[in-house]
C-alpha positions in Angstrom: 48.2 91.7 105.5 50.2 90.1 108.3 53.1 92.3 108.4 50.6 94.5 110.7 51.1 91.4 113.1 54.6 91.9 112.9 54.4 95.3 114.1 52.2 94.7 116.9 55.1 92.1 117.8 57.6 94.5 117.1 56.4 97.2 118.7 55.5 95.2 122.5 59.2 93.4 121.8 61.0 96.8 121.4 59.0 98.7 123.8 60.2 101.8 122.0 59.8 103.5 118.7 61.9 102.1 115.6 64.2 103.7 112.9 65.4 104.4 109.5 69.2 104.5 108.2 70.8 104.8 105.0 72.9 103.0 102.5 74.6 102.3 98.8 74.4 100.4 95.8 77.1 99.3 94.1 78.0 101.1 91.0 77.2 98.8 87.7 79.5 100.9 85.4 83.0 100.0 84.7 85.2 102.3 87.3 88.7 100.8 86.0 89.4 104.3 83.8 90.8 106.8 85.9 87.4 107.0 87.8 86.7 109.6 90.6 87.3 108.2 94.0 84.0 108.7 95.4 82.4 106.5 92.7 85.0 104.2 93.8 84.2 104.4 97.4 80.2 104.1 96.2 80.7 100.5 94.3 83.0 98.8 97.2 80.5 100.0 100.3 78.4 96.8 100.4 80.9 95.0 99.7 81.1 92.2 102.8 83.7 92.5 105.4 84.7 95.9 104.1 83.3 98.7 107.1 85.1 102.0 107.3 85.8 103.6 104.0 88.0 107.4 104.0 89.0 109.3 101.1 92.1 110.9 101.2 92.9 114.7 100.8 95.4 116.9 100.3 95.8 117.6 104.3 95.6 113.5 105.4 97.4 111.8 102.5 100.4 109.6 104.1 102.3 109.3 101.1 101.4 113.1 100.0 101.2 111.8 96.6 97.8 113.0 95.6 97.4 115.3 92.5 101.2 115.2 92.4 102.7 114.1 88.8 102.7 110.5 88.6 100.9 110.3 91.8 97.4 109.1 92.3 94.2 111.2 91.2 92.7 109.8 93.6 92.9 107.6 96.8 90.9 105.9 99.8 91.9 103.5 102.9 89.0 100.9 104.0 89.5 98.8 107.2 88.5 94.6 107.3 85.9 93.2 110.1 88.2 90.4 109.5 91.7 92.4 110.7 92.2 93.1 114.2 92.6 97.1 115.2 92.1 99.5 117.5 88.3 100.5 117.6 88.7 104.6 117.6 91.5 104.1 114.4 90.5 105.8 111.3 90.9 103.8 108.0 93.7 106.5 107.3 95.5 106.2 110.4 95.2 102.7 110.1 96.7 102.4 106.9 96.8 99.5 104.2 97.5 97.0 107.5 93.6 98.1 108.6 92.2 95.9 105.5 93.3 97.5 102.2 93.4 101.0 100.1 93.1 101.7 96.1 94.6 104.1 94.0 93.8 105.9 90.7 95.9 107.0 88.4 95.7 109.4 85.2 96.4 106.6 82.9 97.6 102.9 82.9 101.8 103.4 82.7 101.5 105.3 86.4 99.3 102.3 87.9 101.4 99.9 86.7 105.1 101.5 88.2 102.9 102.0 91.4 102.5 97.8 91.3 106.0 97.7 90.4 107.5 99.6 93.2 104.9 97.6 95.9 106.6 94.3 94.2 109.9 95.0 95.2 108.9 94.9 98.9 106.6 91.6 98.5 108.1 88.9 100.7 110.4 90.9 102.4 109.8 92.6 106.6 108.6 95.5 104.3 105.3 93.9 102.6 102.4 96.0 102.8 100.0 92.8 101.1 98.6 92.6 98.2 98.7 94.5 94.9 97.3 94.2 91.7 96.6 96.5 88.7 92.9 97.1 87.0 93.0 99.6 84.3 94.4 102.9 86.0 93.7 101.3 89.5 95.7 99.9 92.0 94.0 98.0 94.4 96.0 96.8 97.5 94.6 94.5 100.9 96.2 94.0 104.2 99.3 91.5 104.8 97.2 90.8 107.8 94.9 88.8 105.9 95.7 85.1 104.7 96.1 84.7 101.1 92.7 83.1 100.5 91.2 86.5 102.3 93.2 89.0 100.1 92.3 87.0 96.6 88.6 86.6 98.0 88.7 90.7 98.7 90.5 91.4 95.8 88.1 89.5 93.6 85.0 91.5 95.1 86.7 94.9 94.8 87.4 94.0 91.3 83.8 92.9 90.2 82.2 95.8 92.2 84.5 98.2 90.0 83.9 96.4 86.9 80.2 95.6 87.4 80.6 91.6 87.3 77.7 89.7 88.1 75.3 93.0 89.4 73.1 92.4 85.6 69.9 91.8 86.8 67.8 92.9 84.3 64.4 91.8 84.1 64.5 92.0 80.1 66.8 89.1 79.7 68.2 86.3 81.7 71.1 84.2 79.7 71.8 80.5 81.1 73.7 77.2 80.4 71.1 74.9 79.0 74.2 72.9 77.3 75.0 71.2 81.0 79.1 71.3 80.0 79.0 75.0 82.3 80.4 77.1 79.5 77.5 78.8 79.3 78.0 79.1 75.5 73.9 78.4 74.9 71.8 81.6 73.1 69.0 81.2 74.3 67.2 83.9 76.4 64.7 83.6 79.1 62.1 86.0 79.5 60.8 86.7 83.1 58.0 88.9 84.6 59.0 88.2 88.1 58.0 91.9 89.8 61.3 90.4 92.4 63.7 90.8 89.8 62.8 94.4 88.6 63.1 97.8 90.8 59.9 99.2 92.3 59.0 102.9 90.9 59.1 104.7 94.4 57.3 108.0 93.2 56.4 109.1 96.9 58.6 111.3 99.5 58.1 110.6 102.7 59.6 111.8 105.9 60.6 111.2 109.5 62.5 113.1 111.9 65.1 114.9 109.7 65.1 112.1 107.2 63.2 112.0 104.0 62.8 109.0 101.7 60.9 107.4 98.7 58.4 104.8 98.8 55.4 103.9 96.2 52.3 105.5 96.5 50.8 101.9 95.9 52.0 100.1 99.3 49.3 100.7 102.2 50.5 102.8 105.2 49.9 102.8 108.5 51.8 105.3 110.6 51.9 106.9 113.9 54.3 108.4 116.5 56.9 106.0 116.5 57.1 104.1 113.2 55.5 104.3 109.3 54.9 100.7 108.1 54.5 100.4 104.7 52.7 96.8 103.7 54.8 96.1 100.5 54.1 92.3 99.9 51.0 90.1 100.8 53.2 88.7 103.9 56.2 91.6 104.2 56.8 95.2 105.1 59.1 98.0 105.5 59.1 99.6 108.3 60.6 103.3 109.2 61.1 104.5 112.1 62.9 106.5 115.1 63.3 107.1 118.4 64.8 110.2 120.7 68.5 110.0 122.1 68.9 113.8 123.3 70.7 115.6 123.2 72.4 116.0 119.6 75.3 113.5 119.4 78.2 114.6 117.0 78.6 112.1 114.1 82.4 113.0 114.4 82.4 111.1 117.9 80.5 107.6 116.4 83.0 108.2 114.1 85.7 107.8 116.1 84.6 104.9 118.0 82.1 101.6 116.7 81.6 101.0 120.5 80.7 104.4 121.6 78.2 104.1 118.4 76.4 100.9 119.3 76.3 101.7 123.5 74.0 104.3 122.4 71.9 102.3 119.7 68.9 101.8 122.3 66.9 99.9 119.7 69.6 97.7 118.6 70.2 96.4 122.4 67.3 95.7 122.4 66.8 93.8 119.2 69.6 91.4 120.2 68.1 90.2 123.5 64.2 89.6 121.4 65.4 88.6 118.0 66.1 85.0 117.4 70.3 84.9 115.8 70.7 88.5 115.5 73.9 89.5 113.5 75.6 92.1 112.8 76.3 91.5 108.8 78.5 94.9 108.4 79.9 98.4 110.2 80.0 100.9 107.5 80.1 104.6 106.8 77.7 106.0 104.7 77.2 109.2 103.5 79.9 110.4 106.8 77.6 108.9 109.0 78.4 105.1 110.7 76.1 102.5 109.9 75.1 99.1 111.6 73.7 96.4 109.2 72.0 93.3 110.5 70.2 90.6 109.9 67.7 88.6 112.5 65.0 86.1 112.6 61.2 86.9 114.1 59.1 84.3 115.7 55.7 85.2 115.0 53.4 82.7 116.4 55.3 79.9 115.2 55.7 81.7 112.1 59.8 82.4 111.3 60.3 85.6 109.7 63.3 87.1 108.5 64.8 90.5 109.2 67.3 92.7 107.3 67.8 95.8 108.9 70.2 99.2 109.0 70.7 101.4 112.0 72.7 104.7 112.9 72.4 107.8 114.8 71.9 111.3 113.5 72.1 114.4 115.9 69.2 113.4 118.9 67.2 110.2 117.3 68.2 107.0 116.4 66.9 106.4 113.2 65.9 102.4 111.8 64.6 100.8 108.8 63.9 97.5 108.7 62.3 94.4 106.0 60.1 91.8 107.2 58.8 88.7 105.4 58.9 84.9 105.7 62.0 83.0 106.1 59.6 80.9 103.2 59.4 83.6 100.9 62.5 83.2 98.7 61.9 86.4 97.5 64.1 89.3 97.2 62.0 91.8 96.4 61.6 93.1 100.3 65.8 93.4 100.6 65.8 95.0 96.8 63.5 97.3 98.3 65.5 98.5 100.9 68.6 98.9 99.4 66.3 101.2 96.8 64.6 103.0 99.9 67.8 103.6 101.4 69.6 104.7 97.8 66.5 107.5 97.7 67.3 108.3 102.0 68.2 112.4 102.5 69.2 113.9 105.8 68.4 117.6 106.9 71.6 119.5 108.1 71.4 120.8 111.6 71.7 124.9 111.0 73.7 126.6 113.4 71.3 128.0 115.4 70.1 123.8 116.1 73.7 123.4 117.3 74.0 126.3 119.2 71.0 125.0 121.4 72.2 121.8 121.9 75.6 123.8 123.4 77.9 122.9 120.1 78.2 125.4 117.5 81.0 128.3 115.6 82.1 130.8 117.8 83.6 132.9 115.4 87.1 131.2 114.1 86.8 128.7 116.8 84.2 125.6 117.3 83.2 124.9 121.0 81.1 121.9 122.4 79.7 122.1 125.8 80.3 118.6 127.0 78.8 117.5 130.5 79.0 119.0 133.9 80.2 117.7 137.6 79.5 118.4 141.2 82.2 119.4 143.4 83.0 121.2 146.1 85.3 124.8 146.1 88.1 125.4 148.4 86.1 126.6 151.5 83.9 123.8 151.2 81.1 125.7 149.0 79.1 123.5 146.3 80.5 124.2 143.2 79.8 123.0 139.6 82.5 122.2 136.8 81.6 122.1 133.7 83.6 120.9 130.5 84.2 121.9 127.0 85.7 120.9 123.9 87.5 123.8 122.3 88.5 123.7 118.4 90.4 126.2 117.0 89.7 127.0 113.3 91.5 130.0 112.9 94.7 130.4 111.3 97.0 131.4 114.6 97.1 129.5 117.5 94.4 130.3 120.5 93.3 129.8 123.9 89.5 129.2 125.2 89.9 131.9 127.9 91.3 134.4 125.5 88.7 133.8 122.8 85.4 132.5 124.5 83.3 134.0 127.0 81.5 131.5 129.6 78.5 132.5 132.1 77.0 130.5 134.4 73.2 131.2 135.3 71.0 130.4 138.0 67.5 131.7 138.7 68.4 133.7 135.7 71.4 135.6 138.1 75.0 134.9 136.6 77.1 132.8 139.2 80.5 133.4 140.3 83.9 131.8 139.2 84.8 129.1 141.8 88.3 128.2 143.2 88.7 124.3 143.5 92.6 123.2 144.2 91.1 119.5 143.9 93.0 119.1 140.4 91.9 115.6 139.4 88.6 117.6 139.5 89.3 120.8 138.0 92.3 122.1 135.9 91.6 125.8 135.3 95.2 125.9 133.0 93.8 123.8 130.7 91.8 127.2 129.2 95.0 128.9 129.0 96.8 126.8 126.9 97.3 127.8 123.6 96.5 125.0 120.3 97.6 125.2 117.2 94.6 125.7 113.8 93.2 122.1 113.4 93.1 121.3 117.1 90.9 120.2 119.9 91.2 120.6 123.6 88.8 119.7 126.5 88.9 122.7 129.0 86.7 123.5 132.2 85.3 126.3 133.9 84.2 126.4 137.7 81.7 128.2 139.1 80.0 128.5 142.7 76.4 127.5 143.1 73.9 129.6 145.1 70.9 126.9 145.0 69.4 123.6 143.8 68.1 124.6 140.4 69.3 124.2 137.3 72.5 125.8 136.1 72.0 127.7 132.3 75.6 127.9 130.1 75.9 130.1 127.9 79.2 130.2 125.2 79.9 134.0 123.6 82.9 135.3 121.5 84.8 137.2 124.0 83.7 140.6 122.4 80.2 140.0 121.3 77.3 141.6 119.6 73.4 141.7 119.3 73.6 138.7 116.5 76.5 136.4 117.8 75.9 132.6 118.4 74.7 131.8 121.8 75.5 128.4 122.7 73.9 127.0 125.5 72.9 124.2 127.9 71.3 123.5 131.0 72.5 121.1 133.9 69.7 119.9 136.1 71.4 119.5 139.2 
């Protein structure tokens, strides 16, 4: 089996541990009846070009029409790899102009005065793109794109939601034997091609906080960095992941592709040894942000291809990756993926995780300690500042002073508040402010330091008790 080869080549080239990630299928039922938006938002994620997919909800809807009469049942925003926007803009924020949206309707009469009311606009300063009705949907794409875009994007959100071309049933395979391509010939061709049928993955397996299903068939070979599963005489899957402490928030990547991919280790890596590495799509999946890929492997003169999906989850980089022959014409490694990724499940961080990585609930309010600096107070003392990201989840508004407690340890004995009048270093009014529910505010708090070692956080309600959330985090210094 030379996909053990592969490893060895993998493993020198990366220098590191490898990962798993996660993905979708499209949906081969007919979603043009008043479907639900998430099965919606299931059949367009692999579609190409398409990245960042949002559902819209009571609270975010810019045309608050959801659930109202004649509204839509449903809605979602998407944004285009091939429309220029701002990097940290969500799909919603960026709006039809991001790449496109589609909306479901109760029946067929709402779609269609939806399409009606866009066509009044097409033409004009006003035009939001392109619109077009399927069933009780309404599917709309960016006037950014050029015509032959918006059809091409059109066309593969409408055969993702109608299941065009995604039959590939190993029972029956109809073709054109007449040569006039009307495909009007009967006859059927049989096939026992093992590429063109799905693999029974009866096995869970597991790594880090993900757990996925394989076939107890395929030969393992595991340790600590990767599980490599030989699936084919000449290709493999491989699984694995590799330790970014501390726990990153997937609302952050969220927020920002390039904040994501600086902190992909594996991925950097993989673009300066793989032979025309490509990124083939950015996508959310599951809430969490995706990189797909696609790369070639020289193995000893051997070219091998590479399909590939990373992402982060809370303190590892996860990555799962095919290998076989650029020969093998085969699609039975990809196929396999997609199915291992379809199976993927990710473990929830509990509380009492978060509150050790310094992010957690304290009480009505959610709190993040952030990262620390080194200063100086106003008599020249050394002093530490330390920053946090304050939520407030309750239903008035609150300040962080007023509703956290912070202390400050070192050598286990709780440091004193520091006065710094440096403020491009340190704002102390920023805890006092008060935020409305729904909001988040970075705040600091100073404190004087009495020696070299490390300094201990620690992140109370303001009036605690024996079985409160704790957060805390240490700052070497």
């Amino acid at each position: 089996m030379k996909i053990r080869t592969l490893v060895i080549v993998l493993a020198f080239v990366l220098a590191l541990s490898l990962l798993t990630a996660c993905g979708n299928s499209s949906s081969k039922n007919d979603l043009t009846n008043n479907p639900s938006i998430e099965s919606v938002k299931e059949a367009i994620s692999d579609i190409e070009n398409i990245t960042l997919i949002e559902i819209v909800t009571e609270d975010n809807d810019p045309n608050k029409q959801l659930g109202k009469q004649g509204g839509y049942t449903g809605s979602l925003f998407f944004k285009s790899s091939l429309v220029t926007y701002e990097t940290d803009e969500s799909a919603i924020k960026a709006g039809t102009d991001g790449g496109g949206s589609i909306e479901v309707y109760a029946n067929k009469s709402d779609a269609e005065k939806r399409n009606e009311y866009l066509a009044k606009f097409d033409g004009t300063a006003f035009s939001s793109g392109s619109h077009k009705v399927l069933g009780t949907i309404v599917i709309r794409t960016s006037n950014k794109l050029k015509a032959s875009q918006q059809t091409e994007l059109e066309t593969n959100i409408i055969n993702a939601l109608t299941g065009a071309g995604n039959d590939t049933s190993s029972e029956a395979v109809q073709t054109d034997l007449t040569g006039d391509g009307n495909g009007t010939s009967s006859e059927t061709v049989h096939t026992d091609d093992p590429t063109q049928a799905s693999l029974q993955l009866d096995k869970e397996e597991t790594r880090g906080r993900i757990s996925y299903r394989v076939a107890s068939s395929w030969k393992k070979t595991s340790d600590a960095d990767m599980n490599t599963y030989d699936v084919t005489e000449n290709g493999g899957i491989i699984v694995g992941s590799l330790n970014t402490s501390p726990i990153v928030d997937k609302d952050i990547l969220n927020k920002n592709w390039d904040i994501l991919v600086g902190k992909m280790k594996l991925v950097e890596r993989m673009k300066s040894s793989y032979d025309d590495f490509k990124v083939v799509a950015r996508r959310d999946i599951n809430g969490i942000p995706v990189l797909q890929y696609e790369a070639k492997l020289d193995n000893s003169g051997v070219i091998n291809s590479v399909s590939g999906f990373n992402f982060i989850y809370g303190d590892s980089e996860y990555m799962l990756q095919a290998i076989f022959p650029e020969t093998d014409d085969s699609q039975l490694l990809p196929s396999t993926l997609k199915q291992i990724m379809d199976s993927l499940v990710i473990k929830e961080y509990t509380q009492s995780e978060l509150a050790s990585s310094g992010e957690g609930n304290i009480g009505d309010y959610h709190v993040k300690i952030l990262d620390a600096t080194l200063t100086k107070d106003y008599n020249g003392t050394p002093a530490i500042v330390v920053n946090f990201e304050f939520t407030n989840n309750a239903e008035d508004a609150a300040m962080f002073l007023s509703s956290t407690n912070v202390t400050a340890f070192q050598d286990g004995v709780e440091l004193d508040t520091a006065i710094i009048m440096n403020k491009s270093v340190y704002d102390a009014g920023l805890a006092q402010k008060q935020i409305k529910p729904g909001v988040s505010l970075v705040v600091q708090s100073a404190y004087v330091l009495s020696s070299n070692s490390p300094v201990e956080i620690e992140v109370t309600k303001l009036i605690t008790f024996g079985n409160d959330t704790v957060l805390t985090k240490t700052f070497n210094l």
